[in-house]
C-alpha positions in Angstrom: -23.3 8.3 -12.7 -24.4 5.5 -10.8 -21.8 2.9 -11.1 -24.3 -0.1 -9.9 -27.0 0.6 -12.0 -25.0 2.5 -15.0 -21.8 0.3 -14.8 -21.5 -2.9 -12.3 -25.1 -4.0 -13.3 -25.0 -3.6 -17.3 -22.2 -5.5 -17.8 -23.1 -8.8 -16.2 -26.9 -8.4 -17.6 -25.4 -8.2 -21.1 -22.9 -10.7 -21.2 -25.6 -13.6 -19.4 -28.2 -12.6 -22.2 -25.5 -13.0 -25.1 -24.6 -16.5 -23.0 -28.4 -17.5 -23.1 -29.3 -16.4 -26.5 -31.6 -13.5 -25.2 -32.1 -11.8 -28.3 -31.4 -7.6 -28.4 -34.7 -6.4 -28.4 -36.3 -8.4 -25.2 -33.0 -7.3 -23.0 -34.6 -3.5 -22.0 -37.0 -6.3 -19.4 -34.1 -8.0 -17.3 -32.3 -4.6 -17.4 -35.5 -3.1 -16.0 -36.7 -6.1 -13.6 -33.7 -8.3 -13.1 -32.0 -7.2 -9.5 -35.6 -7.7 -7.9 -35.5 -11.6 -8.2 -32.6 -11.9 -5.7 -34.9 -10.5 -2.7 -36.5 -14.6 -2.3 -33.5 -15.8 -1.7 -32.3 -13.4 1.1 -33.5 -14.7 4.9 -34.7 -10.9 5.5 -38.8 -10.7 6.5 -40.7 -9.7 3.3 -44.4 -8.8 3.7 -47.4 -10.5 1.9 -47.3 -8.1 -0.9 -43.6 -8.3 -1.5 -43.9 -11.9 -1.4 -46.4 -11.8 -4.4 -44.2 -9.3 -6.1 -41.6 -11.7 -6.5 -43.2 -14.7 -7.2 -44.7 -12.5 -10.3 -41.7 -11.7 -11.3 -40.5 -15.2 -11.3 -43.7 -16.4 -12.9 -43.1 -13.6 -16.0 -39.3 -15.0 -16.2 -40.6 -18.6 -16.6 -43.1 -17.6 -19.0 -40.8 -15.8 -21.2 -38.2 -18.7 -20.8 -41.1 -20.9 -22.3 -41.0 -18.8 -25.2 -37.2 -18.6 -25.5 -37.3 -22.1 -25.5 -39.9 -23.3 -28.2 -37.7 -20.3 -30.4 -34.7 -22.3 -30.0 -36.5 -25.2 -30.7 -37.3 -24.1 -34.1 -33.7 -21.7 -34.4 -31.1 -23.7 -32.5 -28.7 -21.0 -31.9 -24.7 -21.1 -30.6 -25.8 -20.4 -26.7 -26.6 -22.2 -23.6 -30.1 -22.2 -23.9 -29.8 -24.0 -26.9 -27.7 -26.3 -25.9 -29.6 -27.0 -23.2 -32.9 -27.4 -25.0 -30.6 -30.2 -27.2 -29.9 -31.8 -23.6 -34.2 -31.8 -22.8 -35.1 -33.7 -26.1 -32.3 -36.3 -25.6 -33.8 -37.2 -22.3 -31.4 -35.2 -19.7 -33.6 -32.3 -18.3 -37.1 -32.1 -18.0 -39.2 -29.3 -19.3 -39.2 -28.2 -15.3 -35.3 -28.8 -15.1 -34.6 -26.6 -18.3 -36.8 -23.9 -16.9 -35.5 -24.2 -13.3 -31.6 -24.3 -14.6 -31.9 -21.1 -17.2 -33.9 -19.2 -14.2 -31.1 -19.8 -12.0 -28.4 -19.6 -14.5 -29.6 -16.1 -15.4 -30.0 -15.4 -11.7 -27.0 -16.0 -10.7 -24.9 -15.4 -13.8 -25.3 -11.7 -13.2 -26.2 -10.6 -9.4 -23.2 -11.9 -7.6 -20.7 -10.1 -10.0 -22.7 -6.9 -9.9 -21.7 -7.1 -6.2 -18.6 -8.1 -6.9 -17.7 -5.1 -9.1 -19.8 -2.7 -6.9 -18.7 -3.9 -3.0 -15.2 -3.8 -4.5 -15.0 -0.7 -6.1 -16.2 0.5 -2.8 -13.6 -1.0 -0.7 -11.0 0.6 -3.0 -12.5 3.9 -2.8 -12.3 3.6 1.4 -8.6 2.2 1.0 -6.8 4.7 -1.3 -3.1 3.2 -0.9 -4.7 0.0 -1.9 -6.6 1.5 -5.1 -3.4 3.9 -5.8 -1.3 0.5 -6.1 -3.6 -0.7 -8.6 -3.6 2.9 -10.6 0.4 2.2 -10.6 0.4 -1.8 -11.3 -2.7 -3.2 -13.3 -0.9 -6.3 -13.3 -2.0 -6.4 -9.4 -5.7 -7.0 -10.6 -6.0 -10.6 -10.9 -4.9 -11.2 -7.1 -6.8 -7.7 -5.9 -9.9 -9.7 -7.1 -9.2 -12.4 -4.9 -8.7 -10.5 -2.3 -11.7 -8.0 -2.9 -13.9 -11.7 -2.5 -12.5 -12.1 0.4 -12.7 -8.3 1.5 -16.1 -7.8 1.5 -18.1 -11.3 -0.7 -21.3 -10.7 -2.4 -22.5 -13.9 -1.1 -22.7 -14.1 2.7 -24.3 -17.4 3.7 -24.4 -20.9 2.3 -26.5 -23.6 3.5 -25.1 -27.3 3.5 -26.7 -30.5 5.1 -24.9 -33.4 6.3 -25.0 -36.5 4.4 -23.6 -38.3 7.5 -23.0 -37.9 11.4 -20.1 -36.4 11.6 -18.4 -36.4 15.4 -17.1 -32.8 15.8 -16.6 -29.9 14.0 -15.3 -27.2 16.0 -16.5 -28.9 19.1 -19.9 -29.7 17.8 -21.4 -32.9 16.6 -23.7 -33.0 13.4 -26.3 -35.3 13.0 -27.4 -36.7 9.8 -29.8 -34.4 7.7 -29.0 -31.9 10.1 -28.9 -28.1 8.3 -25.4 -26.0 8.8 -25.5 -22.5 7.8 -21.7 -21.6 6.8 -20.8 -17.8 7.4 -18.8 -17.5 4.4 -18.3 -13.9 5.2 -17.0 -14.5 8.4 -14.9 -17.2 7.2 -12.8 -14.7 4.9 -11.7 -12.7 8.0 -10.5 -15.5 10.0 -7.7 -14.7 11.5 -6.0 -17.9 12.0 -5.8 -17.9 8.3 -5.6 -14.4 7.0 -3.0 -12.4 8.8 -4.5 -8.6 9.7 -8.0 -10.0 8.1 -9.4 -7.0 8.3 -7.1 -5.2 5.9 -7.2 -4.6 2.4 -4.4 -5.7 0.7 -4.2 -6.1 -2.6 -1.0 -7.7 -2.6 -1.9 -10.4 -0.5 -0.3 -13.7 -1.0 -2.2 -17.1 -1.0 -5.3 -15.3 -0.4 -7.8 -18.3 -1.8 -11.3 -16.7 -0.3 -14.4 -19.0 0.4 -16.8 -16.9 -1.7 -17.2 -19.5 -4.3 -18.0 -22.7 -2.0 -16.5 -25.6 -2.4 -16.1 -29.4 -3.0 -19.1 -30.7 -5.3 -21.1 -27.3 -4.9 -18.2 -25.0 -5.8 -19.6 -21.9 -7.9 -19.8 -23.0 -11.9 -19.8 -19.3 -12.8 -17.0 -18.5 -10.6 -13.6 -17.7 -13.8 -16.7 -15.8 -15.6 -17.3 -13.7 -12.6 -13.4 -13.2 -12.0 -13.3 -12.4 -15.5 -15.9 -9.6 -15.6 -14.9 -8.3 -12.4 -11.4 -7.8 -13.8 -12.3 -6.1 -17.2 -14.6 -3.9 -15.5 -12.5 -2.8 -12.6 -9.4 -2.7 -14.9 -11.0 -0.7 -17.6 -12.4 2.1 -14.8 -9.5 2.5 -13.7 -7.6 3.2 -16.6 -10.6 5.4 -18.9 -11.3 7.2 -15.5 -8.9 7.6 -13.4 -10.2 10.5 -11.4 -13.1 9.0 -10.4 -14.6 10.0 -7.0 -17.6 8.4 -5.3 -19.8 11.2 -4.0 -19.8 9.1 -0.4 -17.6 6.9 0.7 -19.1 6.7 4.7 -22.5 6.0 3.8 -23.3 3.5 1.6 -26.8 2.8 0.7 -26.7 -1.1 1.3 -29.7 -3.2 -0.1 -31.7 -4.6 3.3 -30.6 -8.1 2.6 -28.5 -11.0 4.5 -27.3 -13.7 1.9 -26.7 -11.4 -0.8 -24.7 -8.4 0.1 -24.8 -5.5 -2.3 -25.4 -2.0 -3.1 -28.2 -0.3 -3.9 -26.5 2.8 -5.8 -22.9 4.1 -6.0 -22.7 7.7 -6.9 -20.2 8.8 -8.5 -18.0 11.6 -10.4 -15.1 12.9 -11.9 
């Protein structure tokens, strides 16, 4: 199989739907359709056509949102979208806020963690001692998750803006409004704070990656992507434990900078 399309990306895609009240039978779209939406938020060159591409898919997602919306109007459900719809009519959200919220909800409530599961079940694979321990000690999962975000993040860049001068950082002054672009990938191997940084170890004490942000802007689906990434990791292990990937030394990365994710993962066993 191909654990990123068959595996890593199902599971997210299903349990953001059942979140966001995305009834059964209009799922088979986002399963189709969904991992192309990321591509606008990478900093990678996209051509005049690919451009169009995406803002057509985004278009579609906000006209099916529309729909989802005036349904829950009529059949308030138990989900997010629902509650959310509540939050428009007492005055919280605008109809552009709801749309703009759900989009990004769904965007990000399921293409990190596919990353997640797939980047890390690929750094086990290319550190057997590391994915042995695991086989041994499930009860190492928890804190290999933390240390698979810091490993190898699905999220490589954030962008913040100073609210204030600020005098120095690192021997550089920041004016106000000025635009820093925070290496968070770079920032999980730092070796005045990670001893051997470039080592997977599963074991690792303290680890406490930057993967999720921080402060104000600290990721709000961060426990349910810890969460999924551990069920889904755990439960490979254990119904499958002779799985192989098919090529460990060439992964086939997707071409883009902020995200950082694969395109397939073959595998067998």
């Amino acid at each position: 199989m191909d654990l990123i399309a068959d595996f890593a990306f199902r599971l997210p895609v299903i349990v953001i739907c059942d979140m966001l009240g995305i009834p059964d039978e209009h799922r088979q779209v986002f399963f189709t359709y969904s991992r192309a939406f990321a591509r606008l938020l990478s900093l990678t060159l996209l051509s005049r056509a690919e451009i169009d591409e995406q803002n057509s898919y985004n278009l579609a997602m906000a006209e099916y949102f529309h729909g989802l919306f005036e349904r829950r109007r009529r059949e308030p459900g138990n989900d997010l979208t629902t509650h959310l719809v509540q939050a428009e009519h007492g005055g919280a959200l605008t109809n552009e806020e709801l749309t703009a919220n759900v989009i990004l909800l769904f965007g990000a409530g399921h293409e990190t963690t596919v990353n997640l599961i797939g980047n890390g079940l690929l750094a086990l694979h290319r550190n057997p001692d590391q994915l042995d321990l695991l086989k041994y000690d499930l009860s190492l999962l928890p804190n290999a998750i933390e240390e698979l975000l810091r490993y190898d993040p699905p999220v490589q860049v954030a962008g913040r803006t100073a609210m204030e001068y600020v005098e120095k950082i690192g021997g550089i002054s920041l004016e106000k409004n000025k635009t820093v672009v925070c290496l968070l990938g770079a920032a999980n191997r730092d070796p005045e704070i990670f001893s051997d940084p470039d080592r997977l170890d599963v074991t690792r004490r303290d680890v406490q990656p930057l993967s999720f942000g921080g402060g104000i802007h600290y990721c709000l689906g961060a426990q349910l992507a810890r969460i999924e990434a551990e069920i889904a990791i755990g439960t490979l292990l254990r119904r499958l434990p002779n799985l192989q990937l098919d090529d460990i030394e060439h992964p086939d990365w997707r071409q883009t900078f902020v995200l950082r994710g694969l395109n397939k993962l073959p595998a067998s066993w």
